[in-house]
Structure formats: structure tokens, C-alpha cells
C-alpha positions as CSV (number, residue, x, y, z in Angstrom):
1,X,-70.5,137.1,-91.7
2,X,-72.1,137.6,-88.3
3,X,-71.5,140.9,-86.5
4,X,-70.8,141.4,-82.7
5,X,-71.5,145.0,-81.4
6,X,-71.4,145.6,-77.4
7,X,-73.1,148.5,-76.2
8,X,-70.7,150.3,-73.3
9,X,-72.9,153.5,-73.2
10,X,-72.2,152.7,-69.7
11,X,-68.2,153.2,-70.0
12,X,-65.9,150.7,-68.4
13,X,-62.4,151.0,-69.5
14,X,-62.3,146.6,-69.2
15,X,-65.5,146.2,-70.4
16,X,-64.3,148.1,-73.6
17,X,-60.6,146.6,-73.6
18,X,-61.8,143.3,-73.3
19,X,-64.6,144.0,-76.4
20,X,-61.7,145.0,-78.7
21,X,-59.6,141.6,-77.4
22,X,-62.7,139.7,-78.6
23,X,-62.9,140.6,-81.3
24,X,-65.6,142.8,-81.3
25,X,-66.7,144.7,-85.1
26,X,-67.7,147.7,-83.3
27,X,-68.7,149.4,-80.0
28,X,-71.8,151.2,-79.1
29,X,-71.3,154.4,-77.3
30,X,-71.7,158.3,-76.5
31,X,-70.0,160.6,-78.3
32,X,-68.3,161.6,-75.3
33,X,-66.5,158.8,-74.9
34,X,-65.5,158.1,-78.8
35,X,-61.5,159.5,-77.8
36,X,-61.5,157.2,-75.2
37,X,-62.4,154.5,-76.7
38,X,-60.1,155.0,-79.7
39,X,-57.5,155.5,-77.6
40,X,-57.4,152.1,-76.9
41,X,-57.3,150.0,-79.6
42,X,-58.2,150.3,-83.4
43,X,-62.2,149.6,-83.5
44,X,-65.0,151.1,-85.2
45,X,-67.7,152.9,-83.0
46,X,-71.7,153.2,-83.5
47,X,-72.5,156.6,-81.7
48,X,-74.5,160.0,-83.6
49,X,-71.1,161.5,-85.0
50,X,-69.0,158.1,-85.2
51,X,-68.1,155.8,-87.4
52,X,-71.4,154.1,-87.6
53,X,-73.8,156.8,-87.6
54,X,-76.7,156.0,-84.9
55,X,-80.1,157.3,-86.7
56,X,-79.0,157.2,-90.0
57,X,-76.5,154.2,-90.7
58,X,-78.1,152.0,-88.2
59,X,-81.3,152.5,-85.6
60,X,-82.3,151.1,-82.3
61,X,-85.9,150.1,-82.4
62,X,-87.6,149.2,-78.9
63,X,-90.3,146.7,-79.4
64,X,-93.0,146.3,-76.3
65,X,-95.8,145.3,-78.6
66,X,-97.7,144.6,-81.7
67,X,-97.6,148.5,-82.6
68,X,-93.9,148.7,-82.1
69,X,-93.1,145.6,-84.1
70,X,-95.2,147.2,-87.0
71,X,-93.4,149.9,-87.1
72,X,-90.1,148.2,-86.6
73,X,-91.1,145.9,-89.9
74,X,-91.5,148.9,-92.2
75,X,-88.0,150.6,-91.0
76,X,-85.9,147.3,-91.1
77,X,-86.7,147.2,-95.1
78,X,-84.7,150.6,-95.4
79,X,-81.8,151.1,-92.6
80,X,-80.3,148.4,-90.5
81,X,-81.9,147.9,-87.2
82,X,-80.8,147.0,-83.8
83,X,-84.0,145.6,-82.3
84,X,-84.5,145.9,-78.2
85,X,-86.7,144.2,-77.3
86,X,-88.1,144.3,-73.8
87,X,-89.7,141.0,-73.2
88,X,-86.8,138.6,-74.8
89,X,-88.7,136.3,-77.3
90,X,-88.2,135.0,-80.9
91,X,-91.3,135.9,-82.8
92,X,-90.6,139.3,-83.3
93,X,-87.1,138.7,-84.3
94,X,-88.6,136.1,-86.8
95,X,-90.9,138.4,-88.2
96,X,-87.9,141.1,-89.0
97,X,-85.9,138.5,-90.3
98,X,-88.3,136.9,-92.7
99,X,-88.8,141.1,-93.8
100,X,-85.3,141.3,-94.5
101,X,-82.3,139.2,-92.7
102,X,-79.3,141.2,-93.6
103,X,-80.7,144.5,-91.9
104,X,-81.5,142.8,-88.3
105,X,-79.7,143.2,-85.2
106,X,-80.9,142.6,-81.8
107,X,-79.8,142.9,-78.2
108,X,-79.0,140.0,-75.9
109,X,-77.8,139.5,-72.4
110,X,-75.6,136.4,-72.6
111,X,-74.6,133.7,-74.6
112,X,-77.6,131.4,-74.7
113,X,-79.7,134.4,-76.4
114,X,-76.8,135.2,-78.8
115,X,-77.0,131.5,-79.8
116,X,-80.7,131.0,-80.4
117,X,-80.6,134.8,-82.1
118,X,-78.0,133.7,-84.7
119,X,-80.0,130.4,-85.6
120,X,-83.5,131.8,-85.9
121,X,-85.2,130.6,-89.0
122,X,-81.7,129.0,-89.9
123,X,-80.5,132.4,-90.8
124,X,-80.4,134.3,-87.8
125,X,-79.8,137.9,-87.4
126,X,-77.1,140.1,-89.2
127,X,-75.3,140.3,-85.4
128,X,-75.6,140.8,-82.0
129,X,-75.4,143.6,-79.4
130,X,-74.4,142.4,-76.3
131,X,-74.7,144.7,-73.2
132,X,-72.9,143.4,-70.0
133,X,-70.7,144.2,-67.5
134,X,-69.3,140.6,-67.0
135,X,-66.2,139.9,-68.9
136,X,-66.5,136.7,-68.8
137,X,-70.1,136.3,-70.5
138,X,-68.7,138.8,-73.4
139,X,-65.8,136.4,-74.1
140,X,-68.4,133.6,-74.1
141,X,-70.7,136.0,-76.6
142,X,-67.9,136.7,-79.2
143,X,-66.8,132.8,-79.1
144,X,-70.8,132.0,-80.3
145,X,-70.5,134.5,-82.3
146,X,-67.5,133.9,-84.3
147,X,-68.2,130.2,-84.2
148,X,-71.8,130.9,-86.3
149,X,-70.9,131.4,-89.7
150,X,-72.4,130.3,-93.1
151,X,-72.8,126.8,-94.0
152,X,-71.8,125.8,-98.0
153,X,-73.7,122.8,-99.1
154,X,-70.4,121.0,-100.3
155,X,-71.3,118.3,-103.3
156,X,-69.0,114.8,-104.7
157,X,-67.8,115.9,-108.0
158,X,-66.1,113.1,-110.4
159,X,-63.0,113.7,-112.3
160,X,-63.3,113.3,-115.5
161,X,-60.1,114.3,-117.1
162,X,-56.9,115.3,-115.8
163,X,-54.6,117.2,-118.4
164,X,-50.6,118.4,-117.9
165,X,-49.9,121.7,-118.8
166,X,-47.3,124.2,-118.9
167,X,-45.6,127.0,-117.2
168,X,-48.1,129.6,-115.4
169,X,-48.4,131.8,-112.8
170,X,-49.2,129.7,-109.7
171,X,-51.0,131.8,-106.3
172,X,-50.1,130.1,-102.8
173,X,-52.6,131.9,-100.6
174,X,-50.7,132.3,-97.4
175,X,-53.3,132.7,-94.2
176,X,-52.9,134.4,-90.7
177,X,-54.3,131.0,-89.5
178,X,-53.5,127.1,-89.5
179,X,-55.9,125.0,-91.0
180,X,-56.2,121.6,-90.3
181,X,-57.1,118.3,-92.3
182,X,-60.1,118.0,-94.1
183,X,-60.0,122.2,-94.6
184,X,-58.8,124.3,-97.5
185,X,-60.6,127.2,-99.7
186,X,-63.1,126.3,-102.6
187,X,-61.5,127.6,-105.9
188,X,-62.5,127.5,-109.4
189,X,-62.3,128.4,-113.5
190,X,-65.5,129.9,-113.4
191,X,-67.9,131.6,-110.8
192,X,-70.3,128.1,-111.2
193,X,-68.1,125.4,-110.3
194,X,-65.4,125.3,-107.6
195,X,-63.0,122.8,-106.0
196,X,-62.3,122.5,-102.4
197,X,-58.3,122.6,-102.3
198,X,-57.1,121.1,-99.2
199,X,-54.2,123.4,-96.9
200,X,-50.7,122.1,-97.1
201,X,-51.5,120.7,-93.4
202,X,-49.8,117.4,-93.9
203,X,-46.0,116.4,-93.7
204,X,-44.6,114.8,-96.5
205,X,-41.5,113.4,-97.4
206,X,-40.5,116.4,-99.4
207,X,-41.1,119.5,-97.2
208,X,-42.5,120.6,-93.7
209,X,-46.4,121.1,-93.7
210,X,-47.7,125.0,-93.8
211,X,-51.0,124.6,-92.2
212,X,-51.3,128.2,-93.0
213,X,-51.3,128.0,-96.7
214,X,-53.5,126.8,-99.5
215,X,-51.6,126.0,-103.1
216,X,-54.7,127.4,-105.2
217,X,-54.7,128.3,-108.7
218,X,-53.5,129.9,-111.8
219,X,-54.0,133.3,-111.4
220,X,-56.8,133.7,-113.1
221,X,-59.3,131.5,-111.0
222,X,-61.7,132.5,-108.9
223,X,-62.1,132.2,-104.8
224,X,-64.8,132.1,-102.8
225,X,-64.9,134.6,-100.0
226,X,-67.2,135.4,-97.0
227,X,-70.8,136.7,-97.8
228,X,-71.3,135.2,-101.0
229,X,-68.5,136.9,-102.6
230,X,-65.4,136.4,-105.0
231,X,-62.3,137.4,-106.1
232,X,-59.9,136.6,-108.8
233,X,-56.6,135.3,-107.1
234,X,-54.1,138.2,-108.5
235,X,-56.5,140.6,-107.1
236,X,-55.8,139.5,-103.0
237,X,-54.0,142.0,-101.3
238,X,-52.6,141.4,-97.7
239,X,-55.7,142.1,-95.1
240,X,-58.6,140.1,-97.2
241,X,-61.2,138.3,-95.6
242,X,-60.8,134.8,-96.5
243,X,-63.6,131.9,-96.5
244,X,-61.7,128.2,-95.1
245,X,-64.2,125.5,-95.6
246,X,-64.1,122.2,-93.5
247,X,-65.1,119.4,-95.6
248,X,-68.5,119.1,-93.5
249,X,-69.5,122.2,-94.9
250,X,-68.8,124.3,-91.8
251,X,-67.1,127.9,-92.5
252,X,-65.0,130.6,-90.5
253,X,-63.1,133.3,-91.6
254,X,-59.6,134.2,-91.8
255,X,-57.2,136.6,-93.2
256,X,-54.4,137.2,-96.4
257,X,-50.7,137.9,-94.6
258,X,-49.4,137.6,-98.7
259,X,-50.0,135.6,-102.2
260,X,-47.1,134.2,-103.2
261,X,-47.2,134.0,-107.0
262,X,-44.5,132.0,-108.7
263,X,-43.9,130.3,-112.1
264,X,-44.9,126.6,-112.2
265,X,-45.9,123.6,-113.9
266,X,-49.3,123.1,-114.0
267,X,-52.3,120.6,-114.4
268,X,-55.8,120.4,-115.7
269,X,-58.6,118.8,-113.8
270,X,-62.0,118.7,-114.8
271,X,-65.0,117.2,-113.0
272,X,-68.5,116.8,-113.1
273,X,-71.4,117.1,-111.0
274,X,-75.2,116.2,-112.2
275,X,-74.0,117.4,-115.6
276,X,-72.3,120.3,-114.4
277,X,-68.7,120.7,-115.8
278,X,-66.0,122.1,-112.9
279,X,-62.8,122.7,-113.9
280,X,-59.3,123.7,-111.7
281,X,-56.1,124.5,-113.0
282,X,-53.0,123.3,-110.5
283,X,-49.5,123.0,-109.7
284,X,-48.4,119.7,-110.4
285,X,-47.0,118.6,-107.7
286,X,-47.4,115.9,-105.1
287,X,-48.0,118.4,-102.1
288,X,-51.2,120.0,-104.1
289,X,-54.1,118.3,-103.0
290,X,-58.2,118.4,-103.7
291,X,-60.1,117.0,-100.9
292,X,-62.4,113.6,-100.9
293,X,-65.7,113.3,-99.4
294,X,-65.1,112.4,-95.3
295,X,-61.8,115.0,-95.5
296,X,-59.3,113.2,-96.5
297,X,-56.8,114.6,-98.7
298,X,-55.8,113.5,-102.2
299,X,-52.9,114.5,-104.4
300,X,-53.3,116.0,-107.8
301,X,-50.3,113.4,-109.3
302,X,-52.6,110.5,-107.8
303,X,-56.0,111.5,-108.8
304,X,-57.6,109.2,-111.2
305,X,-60.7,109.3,-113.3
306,X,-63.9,108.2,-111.8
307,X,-62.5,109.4,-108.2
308,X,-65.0,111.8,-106.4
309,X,-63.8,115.1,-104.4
310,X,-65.4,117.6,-102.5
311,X,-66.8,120.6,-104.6
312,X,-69.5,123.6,-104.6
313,X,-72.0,124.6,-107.4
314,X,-73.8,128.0,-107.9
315,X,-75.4,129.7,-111.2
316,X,-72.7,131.4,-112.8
317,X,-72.7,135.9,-112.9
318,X,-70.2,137.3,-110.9
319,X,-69.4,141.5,-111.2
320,X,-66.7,142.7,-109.4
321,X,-67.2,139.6,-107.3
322,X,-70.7,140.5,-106.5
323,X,-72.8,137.8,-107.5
324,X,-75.4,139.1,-110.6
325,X,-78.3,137.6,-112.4
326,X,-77.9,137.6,-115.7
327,X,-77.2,135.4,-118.9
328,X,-73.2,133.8,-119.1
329,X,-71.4,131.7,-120.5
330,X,-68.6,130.6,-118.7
331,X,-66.0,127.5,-120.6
């Protein structure tokens, strides 16, 4: 996910306050002013002896002209790079990111530049440093930022059987967030093929909505996380990053406060997409729910065959949740 830095080599005790209220990943600073700084609040810092090492975990490249940007190109291949440059403009910045996305960073003064930086070339840069000493623009900076997040091409999937099955271990993934309709977490059998299962946002007859929660799988199923990453449900622990997806294909992040795992009844669904088989194992229940194309929500007892939900395909090779290419078989 995007990174926002701010730089506060110029100290201000709000300017810094108010970084770590937005949300800030990490502050950019002397080494003078590191106990300071951790003093008040919990954040990481990018200084020569913090946590981020400047000159050797990340650089700061000035770019004036064609020279500096040559140079910048060959360093940004090796060591994350925070580029500065002087005359604001996008073709440098789409240079470094065609050279290599995930290792470019670049400076901005407000909002508007932090927008068009985090959309250039549709990938944008790896994160922002925003240096400032209006409060108000950095709240407006860490809202773009945390608002610009991948994008999941979401595909219909048709069900094609639907199977009851016993007793298993059943994972409700409990969020530090409420999720609203049409949004829930893509979970799946395999690392290929995953379901979007909607949150337990709507009331029912039977119990009081938990907007908060997603009723995924056995737990042996896989969910998608942030960054192109996975894990198998037993393995959350409380603090994870978690990937909600709105049934537009629009992303944010969020995090585990617990997984409640519990015995339960369970269900089979399979689907289909172009050929490609999906399969999700459920609660059966009427409060568990997949999600149809437009967002609405659909329970697993009233699914029928032929009916399309929302869904995500990818080549399958996962290791330790890292994607991988390499031949698998997943059934």
C-alpha cells in the first residue's frame, strides 16, 4: 500500500503530533530530534541512525536536470529513493517509475501533487513525502493518501454446485473497522480463485449486524491481503493488515482485533469463471453471504446454480504468502 512520510527536519512539536494523528508511516528527521519525536507517539523515523536508515535503507535524490535524473534512474533499481525534485513536473517521476515503481518516492507540497504523484502511469509512486508547515494541508495529504490504494479487477463467477458438509473449524475475521454493503474480503480454496464474502453489515431477523466482521472460511482457505499477499486464515494474529474490497473493485486497508474460530456446519460452493474452477467452503447459515455483481448481498442457504457473484482470479503459486512462479496444481 501507499506510504506517507513527512519530512519535519524543520521540528514543530504540532507539525509532528499531528503527522502521527494522520496516520503518518514514518517521519523524516535529524537525529537530534529522534527522542523527541518518539516521545510522542509510537512512529517509525527515517534519519542516518533511525529506524529507516537515510543513505542506505532509503536515499534522497535531487533532480535539476537530465544528468541528475540519469543518475537517479540507475540508483532507484537498487535502494528506495525519495526523489526532490526542484522544478515539480511528472516526466521524471514517470521515467523512475517505469525503472522500477516499488522503489520511488517523491516530495510534494500539498494535496493536488500528492494526488497526481500517486496516479502517474496508473501506478504511481511507492509514497509521498510531504513537507509543510500547515496542518491543515497535511491532514488533506494523508486523506489522498490513504484513499489511493490498489484496484482488484473483480470478475462474475457462476455457481455451479453447492454441496452441505459437515462440522469444521469456521474463522470469523473480526476487523478494527465497519464495513458497509457491497464490501467484504476475497477468500478462497486455492491461491487462483477467490470469493468476495460480503461483512455481516445487514440486520437480519436472527441477530444484530457486525459491520466489523467477515464470516470467511474453513480454516484452511486462503485471504487476500494488501500488496499482493496471502495468508491462510489460522495463521491471522491480532494486528494484520487486512485487504476490504468494495464490490467496484476499490480497496483500503484495515486491521485483525481477533479470529474467532468455532466448530460449525459447513457448505461447499463451487463456481466458474471462463473455465476457471473457484471453490469456497462456508458456514451454512443464513447470515453468511457472497456478494452479486452491483453489491448486493446474497445468502449462502439461497444461492442457486446458474447465479453469478463477485470473485477474483490470479495464476496459482503462493510461498509463505508471497506470490511465486512456478508449476501447481491446486484441486
Amino acid at each position: 500500500m501507499k506510504k506517507f512520510y513527512v519530512d519535519v527536519t524543520d521540528y514543530d512539536k504540532k507539525i509532528v503530533t499531528t503527522a502521527i494523528e494522520s496516520g503518518a508511516d514514518a517521519l523524516l528527521c535529524n537525529d537530534t530530534d529522534v527522542k523527541k519525536i518518539k516521545k510522542l507517539g509510537l512512529i517509525k523515523v527515517i534519519s542516518q541512525k533511525g529506524d529507516i536508515r537515510l543513505g542506505k535503507d532509503i536515499l534522497v535524490q535531487e533532480i535539476n536536470n537530465k544528468d541528475d535524473e540519469k543518475k537517479a534512474m540507475d540508483k532507484v533499481k537498487r535502494v528506495p529513493m525519495i526523489a526532490k525534485i526542484s522544478d515539480w513536473k511528472i516526466i521524471p517521476l514517470e521515467d523512475l517509475i517505469a525503472s522500477n515503481p516499488e522503489n520511488v518516492y517523491c516530495y510534494v507540497k500539498n494535496s493536488k501533487e500528492a494526488e497526481i504523484a500517486l496516479n502517474i502511469l496508473e501506478k504511481g509512486v511507492a509514497g509521498v513525502v510531504l513537507k509543510t508547515k500547515n496542518i491543515n494541508e497535511l491532514k488533506k495529504v494523508s486523506k489522498v493518501v490513504f484513499q489511493t490504494s490498489e484496484k482488484i479487477n473483480l470478475i462474475k463467477a457462476k455457481i455451479v454446485e453447492i454441496k452441505q458438509l459437515g462440522l469444521a473449524d469456521r474463522v470469523c475475521i473480526d476487523t478494527t473497522t465497519n464495513m458497509g454493503k457491497g464490501a467484504g474480503m476475497l477468500v478462497g480454496d486455492t491461491s487462483s480463485g477467490y470469493l468476495l464474502v460480503h461483512s455481516e453489515s445487514l440486520q437480519t431477523p436472527y441477530c444484530e449486524p457486525r459491520p466489523f466482521r467477515v464470516n470467511a472460511s474453513a480454516v484452511h482457505a486462503y485471504l487476500k491481503l494488501p500488496d499482493n499477499k496471502t495468508k491462510y486464515l489460522s495463521d491471522l494474529v491480532t494486528g494484520d493488515e487486512l485487504l476490504i474490497v468494495n464490490h467496484n473493485g476499490t480497496t483500503y486497508t484495515t486491521n485483525l482485533g481477533r479470529a474467532k474460530i468455532e466448530k460449525r456446519p459447513m457448505i461447499l460452493i463451487k463456481a466458474e469463471y471462463e473455465n476457471s474452477p473457484i471453490s469456497l467452503i462456508m458456514q451454512n447459515a443464513e447470515t453468511i453471504r457472497l456478494t452479486k455483481p452491483g453489491g448486493k448481498a446474497v445468502s449462502v442457504v439461497n444461492l442457486k446454480l446458474g447465479d453469478e457473484v463477485l470473485g477474483y482470479v490470479e495464476e496459482a503459486g503462493r510461498h509463505f504468502g508471497q506470490k511465486i512462479e512456478e508449476s501447481i496444481t491446486e484441486k
